[in-house]
Backbone atoms as SQL, in Angstrom:
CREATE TABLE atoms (id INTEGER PRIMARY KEY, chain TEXT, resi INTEGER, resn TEXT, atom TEXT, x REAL, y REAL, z REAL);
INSERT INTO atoms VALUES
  (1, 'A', 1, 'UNK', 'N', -60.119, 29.861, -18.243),
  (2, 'A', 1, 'UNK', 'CA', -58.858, 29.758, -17.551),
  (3, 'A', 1, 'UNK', 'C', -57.757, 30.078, -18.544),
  (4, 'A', 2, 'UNK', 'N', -57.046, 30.935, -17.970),
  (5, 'A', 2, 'UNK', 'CA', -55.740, 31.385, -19.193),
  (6, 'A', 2, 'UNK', 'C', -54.732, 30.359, -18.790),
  (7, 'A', 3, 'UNK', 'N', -53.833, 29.624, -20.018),
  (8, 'A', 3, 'UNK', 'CA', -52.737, 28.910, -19.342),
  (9, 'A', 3, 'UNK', 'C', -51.647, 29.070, -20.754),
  (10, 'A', 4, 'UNK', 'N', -50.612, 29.078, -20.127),
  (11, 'A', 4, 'UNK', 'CA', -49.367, 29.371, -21.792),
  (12, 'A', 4, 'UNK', 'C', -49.356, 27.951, -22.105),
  (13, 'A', 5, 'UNK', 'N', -49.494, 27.773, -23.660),
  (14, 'A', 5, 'UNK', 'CA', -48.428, 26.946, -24.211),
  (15, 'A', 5, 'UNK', 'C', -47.606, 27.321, -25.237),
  (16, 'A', 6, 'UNK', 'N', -47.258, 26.587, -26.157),
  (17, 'A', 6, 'UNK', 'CA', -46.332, 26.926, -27.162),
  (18, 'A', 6, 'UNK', 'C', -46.765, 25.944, -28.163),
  (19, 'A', 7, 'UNK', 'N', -46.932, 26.310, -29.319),
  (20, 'A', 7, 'UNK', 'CA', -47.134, 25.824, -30.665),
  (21, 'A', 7, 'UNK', 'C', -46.513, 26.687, -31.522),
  (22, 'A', 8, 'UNK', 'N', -44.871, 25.341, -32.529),
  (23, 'A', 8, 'UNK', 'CA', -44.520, 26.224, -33.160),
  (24, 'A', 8, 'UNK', 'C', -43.746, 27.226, -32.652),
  (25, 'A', 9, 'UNK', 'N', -43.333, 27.277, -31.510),
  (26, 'A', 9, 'UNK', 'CA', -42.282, 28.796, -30.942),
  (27, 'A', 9, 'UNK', 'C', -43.387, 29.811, -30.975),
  (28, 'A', 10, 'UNK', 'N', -44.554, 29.880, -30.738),
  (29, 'A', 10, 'UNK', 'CA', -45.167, 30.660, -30.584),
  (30, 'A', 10, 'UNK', 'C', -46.184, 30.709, -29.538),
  (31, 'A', 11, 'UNK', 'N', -46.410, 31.744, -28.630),
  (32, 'A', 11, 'UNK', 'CA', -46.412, 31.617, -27.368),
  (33, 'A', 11, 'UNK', 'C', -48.524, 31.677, -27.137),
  (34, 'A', 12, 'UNK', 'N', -49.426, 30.606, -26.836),
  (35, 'A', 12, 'UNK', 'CA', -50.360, 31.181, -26.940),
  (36, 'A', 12, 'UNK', 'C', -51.110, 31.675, -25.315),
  (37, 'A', 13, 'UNK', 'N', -51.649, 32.361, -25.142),
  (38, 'A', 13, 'UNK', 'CA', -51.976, 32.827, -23.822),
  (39, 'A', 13, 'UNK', 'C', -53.862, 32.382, -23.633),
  (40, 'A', 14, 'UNK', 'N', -54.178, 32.153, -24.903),
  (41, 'A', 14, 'UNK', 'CA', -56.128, 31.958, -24.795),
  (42, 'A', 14, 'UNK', 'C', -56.477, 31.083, -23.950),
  (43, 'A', 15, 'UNK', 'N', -57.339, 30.338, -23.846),
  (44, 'A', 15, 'UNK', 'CA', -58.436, 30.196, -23.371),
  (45, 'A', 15, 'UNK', 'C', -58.384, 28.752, -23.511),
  (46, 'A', 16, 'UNK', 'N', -58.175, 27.881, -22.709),
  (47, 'A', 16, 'UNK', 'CA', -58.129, 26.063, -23.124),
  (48, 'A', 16, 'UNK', 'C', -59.075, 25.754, -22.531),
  (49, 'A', 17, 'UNK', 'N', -59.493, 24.762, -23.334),
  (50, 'A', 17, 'UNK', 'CA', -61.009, 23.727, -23.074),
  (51, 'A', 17, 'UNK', 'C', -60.603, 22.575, -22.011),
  (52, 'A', 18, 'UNK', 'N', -61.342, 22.014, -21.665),
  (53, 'A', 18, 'UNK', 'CA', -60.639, 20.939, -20.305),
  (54, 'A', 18, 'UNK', 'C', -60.157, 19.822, -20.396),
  (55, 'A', 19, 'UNK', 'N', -60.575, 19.351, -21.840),
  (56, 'A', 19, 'UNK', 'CA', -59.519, 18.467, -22.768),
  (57, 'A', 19, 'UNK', 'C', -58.171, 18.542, -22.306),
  (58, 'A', 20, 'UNK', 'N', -57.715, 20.301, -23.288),
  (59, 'A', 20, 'UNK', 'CA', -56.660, 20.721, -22.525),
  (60, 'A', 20, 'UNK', 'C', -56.092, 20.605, -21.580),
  (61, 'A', 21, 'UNK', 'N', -56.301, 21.589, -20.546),
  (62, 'A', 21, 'UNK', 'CA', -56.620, 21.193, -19.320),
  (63, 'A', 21, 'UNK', 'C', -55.998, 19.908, -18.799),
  (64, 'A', 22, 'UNK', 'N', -56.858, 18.864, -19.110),
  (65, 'A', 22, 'UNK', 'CA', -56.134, 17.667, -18.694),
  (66, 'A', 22, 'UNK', 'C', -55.062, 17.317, -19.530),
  (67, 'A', 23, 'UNK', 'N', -54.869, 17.244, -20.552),
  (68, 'A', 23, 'UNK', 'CA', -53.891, 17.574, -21.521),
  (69, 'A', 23, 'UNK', 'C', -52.481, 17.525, -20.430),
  (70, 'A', 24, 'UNK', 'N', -52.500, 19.143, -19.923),
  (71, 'A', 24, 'UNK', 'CA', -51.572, 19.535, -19.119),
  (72, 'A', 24, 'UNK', 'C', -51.376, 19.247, -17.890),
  (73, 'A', 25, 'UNK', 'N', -52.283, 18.472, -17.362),
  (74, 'A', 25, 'UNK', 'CA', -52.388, 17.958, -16.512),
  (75, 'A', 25, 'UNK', 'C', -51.740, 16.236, -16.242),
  (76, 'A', 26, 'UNK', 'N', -51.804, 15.890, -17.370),
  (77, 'A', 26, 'UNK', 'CA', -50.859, 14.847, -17.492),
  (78, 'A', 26, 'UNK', 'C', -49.768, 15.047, -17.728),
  (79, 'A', 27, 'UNK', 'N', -49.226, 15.960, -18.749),
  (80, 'A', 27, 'UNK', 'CA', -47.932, 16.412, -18.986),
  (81, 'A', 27, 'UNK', 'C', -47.562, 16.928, -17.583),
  (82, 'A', 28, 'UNK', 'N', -47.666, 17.350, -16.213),
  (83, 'A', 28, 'UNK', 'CA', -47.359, 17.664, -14.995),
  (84, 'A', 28, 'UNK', 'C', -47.351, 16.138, -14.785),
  (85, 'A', 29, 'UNK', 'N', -48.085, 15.264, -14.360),
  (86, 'A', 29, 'UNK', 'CA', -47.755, 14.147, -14.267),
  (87, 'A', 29, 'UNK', 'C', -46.276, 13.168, -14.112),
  (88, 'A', 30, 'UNK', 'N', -46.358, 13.333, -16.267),
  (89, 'A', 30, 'UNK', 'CA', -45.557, 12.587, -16.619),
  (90, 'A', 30, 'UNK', 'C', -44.279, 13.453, -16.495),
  (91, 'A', 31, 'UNK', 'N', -44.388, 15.461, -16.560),
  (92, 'A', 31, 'UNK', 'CA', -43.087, 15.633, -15.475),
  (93, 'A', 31, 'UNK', 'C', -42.489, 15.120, -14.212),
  (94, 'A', 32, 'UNK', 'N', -43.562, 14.721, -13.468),
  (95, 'A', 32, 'UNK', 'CA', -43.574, 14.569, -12.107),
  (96, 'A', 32, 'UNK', 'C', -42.818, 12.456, -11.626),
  (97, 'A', 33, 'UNK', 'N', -43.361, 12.169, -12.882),
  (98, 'A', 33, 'UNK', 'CA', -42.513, 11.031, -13.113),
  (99, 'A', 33, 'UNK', 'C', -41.277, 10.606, -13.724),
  (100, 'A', 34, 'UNK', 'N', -41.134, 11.876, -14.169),
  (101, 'A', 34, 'UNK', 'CA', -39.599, 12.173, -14.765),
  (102, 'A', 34, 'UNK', 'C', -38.426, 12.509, -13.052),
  (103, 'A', 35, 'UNK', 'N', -39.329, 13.361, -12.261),
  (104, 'A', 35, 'UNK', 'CA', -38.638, 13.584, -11.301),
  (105, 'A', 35, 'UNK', 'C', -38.177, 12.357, -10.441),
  (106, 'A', 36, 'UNK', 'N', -39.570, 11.259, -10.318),
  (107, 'A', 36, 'UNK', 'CA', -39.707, 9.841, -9.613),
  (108, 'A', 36, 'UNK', 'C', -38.329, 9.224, -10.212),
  (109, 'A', 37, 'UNK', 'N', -38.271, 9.134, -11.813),
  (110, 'A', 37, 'UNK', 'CA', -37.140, 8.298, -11.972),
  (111, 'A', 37, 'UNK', 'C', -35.409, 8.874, -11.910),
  (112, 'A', 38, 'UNK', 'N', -35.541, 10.318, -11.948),
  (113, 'A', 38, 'UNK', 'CA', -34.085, 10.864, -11.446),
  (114, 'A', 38, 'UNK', 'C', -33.896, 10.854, -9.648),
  (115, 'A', 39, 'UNK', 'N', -35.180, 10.552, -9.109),
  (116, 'A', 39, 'UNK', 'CA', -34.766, 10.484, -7.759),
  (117, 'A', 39, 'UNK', 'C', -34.689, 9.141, -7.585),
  (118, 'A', 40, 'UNK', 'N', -35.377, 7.901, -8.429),
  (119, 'A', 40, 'UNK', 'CA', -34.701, 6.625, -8.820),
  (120, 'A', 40, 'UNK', 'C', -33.198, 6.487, -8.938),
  (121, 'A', 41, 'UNK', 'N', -32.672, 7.072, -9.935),
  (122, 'A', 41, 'UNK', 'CA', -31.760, 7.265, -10.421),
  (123, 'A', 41, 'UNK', 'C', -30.814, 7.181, -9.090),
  (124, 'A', 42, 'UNK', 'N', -30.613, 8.755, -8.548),
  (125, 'A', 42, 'UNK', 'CA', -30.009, 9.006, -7.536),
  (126, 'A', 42, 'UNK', 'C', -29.863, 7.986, -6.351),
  (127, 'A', 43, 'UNK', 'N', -31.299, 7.370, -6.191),
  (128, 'A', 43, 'UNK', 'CA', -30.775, 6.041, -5.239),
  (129, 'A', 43, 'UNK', 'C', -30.539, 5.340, -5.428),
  (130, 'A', 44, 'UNK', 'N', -30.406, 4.895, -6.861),
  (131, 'A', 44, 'UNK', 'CA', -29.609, 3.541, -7.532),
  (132, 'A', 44, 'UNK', 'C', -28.377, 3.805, -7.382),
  (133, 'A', 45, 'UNK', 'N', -28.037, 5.168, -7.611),
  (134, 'A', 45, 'UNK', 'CA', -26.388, 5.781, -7.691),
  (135, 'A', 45, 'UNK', 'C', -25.917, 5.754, -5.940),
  (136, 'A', 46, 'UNK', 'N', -26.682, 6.605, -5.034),
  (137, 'A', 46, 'UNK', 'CA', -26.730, 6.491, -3.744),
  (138, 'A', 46, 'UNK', 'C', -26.268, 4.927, -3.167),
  (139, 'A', 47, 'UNK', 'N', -27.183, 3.755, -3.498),
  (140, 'A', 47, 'UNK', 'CA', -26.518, 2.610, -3.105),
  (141, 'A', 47, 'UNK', 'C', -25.303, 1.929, -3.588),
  (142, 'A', 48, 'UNK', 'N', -25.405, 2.116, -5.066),
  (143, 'A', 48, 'UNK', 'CA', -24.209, 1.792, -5.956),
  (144, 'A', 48, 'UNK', 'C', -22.631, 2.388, -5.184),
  (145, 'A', 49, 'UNK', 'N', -23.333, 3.945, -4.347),
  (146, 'A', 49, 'UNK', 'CA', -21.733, 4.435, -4.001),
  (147, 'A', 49, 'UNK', 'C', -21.470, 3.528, -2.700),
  (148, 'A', 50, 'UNK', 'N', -22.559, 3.546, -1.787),
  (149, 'A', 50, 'UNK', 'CA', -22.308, 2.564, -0.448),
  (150, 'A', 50, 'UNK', 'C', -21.873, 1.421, -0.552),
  (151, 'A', 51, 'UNK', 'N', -22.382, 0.433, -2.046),
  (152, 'A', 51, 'UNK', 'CA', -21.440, -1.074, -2.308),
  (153, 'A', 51, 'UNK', 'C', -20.342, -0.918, -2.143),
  (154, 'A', 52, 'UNK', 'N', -19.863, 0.430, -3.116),
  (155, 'A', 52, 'UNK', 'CA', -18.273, 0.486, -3.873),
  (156, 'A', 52, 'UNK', 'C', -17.748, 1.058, -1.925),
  (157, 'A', 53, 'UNK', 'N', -17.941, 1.704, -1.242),
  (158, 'A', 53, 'UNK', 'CA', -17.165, 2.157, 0.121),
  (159, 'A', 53, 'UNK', 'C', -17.375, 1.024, 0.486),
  (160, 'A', 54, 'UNK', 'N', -18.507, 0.210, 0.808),
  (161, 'A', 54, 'UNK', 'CA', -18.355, -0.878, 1.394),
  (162, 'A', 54, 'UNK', 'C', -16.995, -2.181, 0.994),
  (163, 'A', 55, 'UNK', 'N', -17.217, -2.056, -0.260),
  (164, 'A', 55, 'UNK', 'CA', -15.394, -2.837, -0.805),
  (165, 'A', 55, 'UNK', 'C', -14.666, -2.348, -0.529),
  (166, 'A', 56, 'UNK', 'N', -14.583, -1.381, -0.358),
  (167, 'A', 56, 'UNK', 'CA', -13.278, -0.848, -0.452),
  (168, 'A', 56, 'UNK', 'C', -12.790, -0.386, 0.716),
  (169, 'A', 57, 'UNK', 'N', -13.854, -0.933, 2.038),
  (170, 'A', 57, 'UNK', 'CA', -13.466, -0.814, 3.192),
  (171, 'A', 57, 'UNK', 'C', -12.627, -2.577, 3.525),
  (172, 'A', 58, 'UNK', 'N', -13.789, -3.153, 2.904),
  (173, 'A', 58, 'UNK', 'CA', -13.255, -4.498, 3.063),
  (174, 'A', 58, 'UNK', 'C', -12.099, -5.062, 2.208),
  (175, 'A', 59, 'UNK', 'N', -11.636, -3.987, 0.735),
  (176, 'A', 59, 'UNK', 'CA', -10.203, -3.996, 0.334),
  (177, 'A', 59, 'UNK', 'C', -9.124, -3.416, 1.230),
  (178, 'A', 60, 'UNK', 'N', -9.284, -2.356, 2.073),
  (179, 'A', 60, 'UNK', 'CA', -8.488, -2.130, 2.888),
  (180, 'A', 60, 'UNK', 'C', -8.007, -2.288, 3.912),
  (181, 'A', 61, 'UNK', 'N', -9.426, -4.033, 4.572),
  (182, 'A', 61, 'UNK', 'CA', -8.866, -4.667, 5.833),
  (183, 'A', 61, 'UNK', 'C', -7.933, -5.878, 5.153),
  (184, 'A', 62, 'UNK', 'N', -7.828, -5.769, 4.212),
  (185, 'A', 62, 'UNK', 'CA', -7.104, -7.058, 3.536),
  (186, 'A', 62, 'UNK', 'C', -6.056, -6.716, 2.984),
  (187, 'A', 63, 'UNK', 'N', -6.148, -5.101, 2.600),
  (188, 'A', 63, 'UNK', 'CA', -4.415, -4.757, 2.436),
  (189, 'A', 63, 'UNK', 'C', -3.867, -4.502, 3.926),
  (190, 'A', 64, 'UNK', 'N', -4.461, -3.880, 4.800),
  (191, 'A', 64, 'UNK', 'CA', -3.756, -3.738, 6.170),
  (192, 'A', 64, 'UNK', 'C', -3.241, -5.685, 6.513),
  (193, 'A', 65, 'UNK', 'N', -4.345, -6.618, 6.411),
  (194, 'A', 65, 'UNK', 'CA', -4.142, -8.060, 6.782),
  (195, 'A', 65, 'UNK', 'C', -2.541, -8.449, 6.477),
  (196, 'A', 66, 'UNK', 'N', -2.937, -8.208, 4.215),
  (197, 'A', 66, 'UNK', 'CA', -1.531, -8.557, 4.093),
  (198, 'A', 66, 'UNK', 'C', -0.273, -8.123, 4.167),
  (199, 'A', 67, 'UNK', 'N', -0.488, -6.700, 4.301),
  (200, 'A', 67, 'UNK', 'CA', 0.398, -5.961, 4.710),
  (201, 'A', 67, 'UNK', 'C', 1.523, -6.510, 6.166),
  (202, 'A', 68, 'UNK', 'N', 0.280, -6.769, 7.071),
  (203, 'A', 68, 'UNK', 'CA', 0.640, -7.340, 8.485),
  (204, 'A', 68, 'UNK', 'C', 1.161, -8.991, 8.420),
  (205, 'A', 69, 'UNK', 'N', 0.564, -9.554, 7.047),
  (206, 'A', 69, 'UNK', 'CA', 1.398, -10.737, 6.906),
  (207, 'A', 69, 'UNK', 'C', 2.561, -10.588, 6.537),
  (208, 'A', 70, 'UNK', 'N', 3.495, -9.570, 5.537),
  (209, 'A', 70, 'UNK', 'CA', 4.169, -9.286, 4.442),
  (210, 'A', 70, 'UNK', 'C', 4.790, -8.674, 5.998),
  (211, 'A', 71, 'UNK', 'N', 4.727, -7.987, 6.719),
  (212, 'A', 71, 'UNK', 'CA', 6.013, -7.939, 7.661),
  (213, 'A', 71, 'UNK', 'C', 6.237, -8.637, 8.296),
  (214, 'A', 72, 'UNK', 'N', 4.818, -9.721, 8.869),
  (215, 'A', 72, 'UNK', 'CA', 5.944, -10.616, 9.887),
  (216, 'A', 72, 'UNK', 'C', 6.685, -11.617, 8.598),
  (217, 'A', 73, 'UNK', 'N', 5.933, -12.210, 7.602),
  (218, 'A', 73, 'UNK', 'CA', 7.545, -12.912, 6.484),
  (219, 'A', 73, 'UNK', 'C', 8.297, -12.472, 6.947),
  (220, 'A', 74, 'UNK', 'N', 8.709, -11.038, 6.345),
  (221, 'A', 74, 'UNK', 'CA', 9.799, -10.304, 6.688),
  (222, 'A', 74, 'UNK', 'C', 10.820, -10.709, 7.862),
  (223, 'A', 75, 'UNK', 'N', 9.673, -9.979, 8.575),
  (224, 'A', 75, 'UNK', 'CA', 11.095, -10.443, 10.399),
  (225, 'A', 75, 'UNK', 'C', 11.667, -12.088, 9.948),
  (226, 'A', 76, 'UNK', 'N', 10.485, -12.827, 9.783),
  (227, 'A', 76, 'UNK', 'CA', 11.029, -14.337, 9.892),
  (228, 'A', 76, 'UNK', 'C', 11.763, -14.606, 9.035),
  (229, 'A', 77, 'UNK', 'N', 12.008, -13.651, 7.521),
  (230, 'A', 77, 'UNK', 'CA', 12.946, -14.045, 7.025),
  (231, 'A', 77, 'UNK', 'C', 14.432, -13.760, 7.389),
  (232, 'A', 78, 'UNK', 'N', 14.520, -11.622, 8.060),
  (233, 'A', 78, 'UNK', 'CA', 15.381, -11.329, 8.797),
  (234, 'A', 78, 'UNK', 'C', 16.088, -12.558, 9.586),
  (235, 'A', 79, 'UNK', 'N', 14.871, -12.415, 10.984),
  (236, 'A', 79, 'UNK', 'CA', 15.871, -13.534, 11.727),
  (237, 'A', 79, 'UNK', 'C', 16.546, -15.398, 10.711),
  (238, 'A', 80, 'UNK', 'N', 16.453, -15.118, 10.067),
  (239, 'A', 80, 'UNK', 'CA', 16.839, -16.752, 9.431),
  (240, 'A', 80, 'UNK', 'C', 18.129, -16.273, 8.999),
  (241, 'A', 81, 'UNK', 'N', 18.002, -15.270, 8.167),
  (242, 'A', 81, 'UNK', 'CA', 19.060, -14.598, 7.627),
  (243, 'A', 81, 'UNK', 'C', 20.366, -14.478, 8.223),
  (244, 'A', 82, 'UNK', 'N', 19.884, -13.577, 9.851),
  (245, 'A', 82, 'UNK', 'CA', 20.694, -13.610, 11.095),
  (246, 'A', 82, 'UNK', 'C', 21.098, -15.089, 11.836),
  (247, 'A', 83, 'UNK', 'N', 20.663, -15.942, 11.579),
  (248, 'A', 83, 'UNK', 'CA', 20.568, -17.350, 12.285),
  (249, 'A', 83, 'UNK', 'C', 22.196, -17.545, 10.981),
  (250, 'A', 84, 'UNK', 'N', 21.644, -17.583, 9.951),
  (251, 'A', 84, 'UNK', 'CA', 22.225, -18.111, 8.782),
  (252, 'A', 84, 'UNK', 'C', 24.208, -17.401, 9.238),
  (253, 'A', 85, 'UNK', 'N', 23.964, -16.047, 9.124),
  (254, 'A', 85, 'UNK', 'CA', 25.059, -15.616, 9.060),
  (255, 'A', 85, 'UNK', 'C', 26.056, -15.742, 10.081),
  (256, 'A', 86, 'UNK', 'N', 25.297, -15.781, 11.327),
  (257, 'A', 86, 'UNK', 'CA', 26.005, -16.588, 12.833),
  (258, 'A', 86, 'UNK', 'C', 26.570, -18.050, 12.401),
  (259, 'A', 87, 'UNK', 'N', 25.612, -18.961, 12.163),
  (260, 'A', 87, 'UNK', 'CA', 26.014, -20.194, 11.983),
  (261, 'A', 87, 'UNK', 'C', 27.479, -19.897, 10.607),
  (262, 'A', 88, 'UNK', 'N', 27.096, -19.111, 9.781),
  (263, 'A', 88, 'UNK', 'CA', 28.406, -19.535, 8.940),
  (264, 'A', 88, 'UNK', 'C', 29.594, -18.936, 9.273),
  (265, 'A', 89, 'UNK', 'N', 29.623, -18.105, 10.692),
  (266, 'A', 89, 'UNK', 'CA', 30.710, -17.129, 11.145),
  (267, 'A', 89, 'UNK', 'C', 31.210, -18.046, 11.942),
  (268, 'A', 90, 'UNK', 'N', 30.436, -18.764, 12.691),
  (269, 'A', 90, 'UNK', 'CA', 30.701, -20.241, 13.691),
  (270, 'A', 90, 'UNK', 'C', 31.306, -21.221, 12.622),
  (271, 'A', 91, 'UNK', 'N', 31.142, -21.087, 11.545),
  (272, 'A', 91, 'UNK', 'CA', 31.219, -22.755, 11.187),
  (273, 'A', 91, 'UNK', 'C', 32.968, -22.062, 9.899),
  (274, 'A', 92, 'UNK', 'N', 33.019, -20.910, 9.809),
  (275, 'A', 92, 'UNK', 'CA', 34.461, -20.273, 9.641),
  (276, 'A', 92, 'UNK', 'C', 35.598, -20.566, 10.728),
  (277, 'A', 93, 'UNK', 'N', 34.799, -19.825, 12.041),
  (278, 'A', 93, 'UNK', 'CA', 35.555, -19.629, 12.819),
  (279, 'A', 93, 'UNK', 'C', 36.125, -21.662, 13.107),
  (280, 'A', 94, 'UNK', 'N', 35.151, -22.246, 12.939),
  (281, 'A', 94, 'UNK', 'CA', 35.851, -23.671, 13.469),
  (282, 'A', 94, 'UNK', 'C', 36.378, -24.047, 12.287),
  (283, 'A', 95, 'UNK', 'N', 36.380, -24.098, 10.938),
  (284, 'A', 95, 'UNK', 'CA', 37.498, -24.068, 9.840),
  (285, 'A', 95, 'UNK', 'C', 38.859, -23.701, 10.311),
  (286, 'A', 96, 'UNK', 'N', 38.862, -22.519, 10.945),
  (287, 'A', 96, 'UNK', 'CA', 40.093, -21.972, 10.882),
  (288, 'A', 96, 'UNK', 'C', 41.028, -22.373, 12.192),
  (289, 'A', 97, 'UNK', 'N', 39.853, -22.841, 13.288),
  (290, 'A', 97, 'UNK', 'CA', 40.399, -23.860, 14.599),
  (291, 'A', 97, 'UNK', 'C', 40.860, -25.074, 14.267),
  (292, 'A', 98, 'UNK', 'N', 40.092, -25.665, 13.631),
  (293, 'A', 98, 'UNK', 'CA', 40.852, -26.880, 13.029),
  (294, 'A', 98, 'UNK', 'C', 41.829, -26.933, 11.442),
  (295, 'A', 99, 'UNK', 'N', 42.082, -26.333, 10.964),
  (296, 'A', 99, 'UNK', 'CA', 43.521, -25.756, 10.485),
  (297, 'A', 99, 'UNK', 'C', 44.533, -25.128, 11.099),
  (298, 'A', 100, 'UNK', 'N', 44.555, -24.603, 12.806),
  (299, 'A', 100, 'UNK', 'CA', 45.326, -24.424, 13.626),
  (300, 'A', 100, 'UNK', 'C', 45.909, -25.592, 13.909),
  (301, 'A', 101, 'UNK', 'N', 44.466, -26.544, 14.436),
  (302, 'A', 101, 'UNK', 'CA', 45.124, -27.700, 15.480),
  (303, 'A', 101, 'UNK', 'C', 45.716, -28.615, 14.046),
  (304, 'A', 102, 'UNK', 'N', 45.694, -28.527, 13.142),
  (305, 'A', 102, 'UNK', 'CA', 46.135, -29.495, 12.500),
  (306, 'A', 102, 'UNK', 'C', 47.344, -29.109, 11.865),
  (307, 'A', 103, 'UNK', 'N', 47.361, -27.919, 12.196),
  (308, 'A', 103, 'UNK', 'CA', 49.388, -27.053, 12.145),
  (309, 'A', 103, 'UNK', 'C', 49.612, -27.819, 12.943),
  (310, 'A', 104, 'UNK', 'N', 49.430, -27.499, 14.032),
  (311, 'A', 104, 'UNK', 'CA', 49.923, -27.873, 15.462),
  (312, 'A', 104, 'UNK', 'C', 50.378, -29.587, 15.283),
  (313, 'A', 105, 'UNK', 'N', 49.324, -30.082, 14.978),
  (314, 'A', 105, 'UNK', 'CA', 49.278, -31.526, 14.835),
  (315, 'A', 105, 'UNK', 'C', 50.919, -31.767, 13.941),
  (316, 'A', 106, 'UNK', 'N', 50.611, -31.707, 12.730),
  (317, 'A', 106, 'UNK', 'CA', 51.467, -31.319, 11.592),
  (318, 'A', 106, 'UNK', 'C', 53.332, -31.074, 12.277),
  (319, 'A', 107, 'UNK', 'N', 53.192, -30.042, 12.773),
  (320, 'A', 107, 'UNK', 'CA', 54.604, -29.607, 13.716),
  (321, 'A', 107, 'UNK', 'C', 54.758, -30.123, 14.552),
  (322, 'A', 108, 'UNK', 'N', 54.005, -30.937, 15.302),
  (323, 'A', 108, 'UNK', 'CA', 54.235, -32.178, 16.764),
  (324, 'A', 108, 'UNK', 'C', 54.726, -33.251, 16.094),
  (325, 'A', 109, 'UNK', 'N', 53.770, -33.406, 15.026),
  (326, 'A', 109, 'UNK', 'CA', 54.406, -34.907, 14.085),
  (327, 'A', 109, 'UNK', 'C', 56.189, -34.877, 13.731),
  (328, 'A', 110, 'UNK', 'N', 56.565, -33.735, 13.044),
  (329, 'A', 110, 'UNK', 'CA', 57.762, -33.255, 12.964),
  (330, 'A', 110, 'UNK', 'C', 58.538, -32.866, 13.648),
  (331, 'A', 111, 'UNK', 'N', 58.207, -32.557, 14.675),
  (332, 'A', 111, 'UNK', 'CA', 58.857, -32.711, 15.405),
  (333, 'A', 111, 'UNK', 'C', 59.583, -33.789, 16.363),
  (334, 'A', 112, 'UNK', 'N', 58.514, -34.728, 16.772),
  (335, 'A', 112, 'UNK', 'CA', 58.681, -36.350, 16.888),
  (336, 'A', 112, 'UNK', 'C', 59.565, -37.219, 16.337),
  (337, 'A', 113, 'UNK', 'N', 59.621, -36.708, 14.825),
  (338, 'A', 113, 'UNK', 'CA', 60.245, -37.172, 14.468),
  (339, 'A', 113, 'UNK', 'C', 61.720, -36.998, 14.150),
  (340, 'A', 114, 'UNK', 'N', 61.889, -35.904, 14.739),
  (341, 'A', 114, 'UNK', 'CA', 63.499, -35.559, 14.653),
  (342, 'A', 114, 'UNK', 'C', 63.939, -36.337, 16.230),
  (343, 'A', 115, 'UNK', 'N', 63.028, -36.618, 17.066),
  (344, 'A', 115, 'UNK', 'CA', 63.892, -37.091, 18.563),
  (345, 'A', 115, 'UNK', 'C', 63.953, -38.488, 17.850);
């Protein structure tokens, strides 16, 4: 049986005994288990990528979550804000009603008192 090997960078084409033979026959083998562990490989990597999408699906129901918390704060802080600025436009506006009536008051008194 003719089969190539190489000894030395040098290419032989003769005649191998079945020693040989099996020789190369394991070396196919232990190629063939080289392939087993890069297709290992690949499905270690293969699942490794499905964990990482799998987080990072479940990081992105939790940024949408807080996201959806982080606006309603928001509104609720808006409306407080709006609550806030009414009440202190109300609570001006009656400052400035009762510094009327207490002109008023003020100039009735003085007036009273000239009859």
């Amino acid at each position: 049986m003719g089969l190539l090997t190489m000894d030395d960078g040098i290419v032989n084409w003769g005649e191998h005994t079945e020693v040989e033979e099996t020789n190369h026959a394991l070396m196919a083998i232990s190629s063939s288990n080289e392939l087993g562990d890069q297709e290992a490989q690949i499905l270690a990597y293969s699942q490794a990528v499905k964990k990482l999408e799998a987080q990072l699906v479940t990081f992105q129901k939790q940024q949408l979550s807080l996201n959806e918390k982080l606006t309603f704060q928001a509104n609720e802080i808006y409306e407080k804000d709006e609550k806030l600025k009414r009440y202190r436009r109300i609570g001006m506006k009656a400052v400035k009603e009762k510094e009327q009536l207490q002109k008023t008051l003020d100039s009735w008194k003085d007036s009273s008192k000239n009859l």
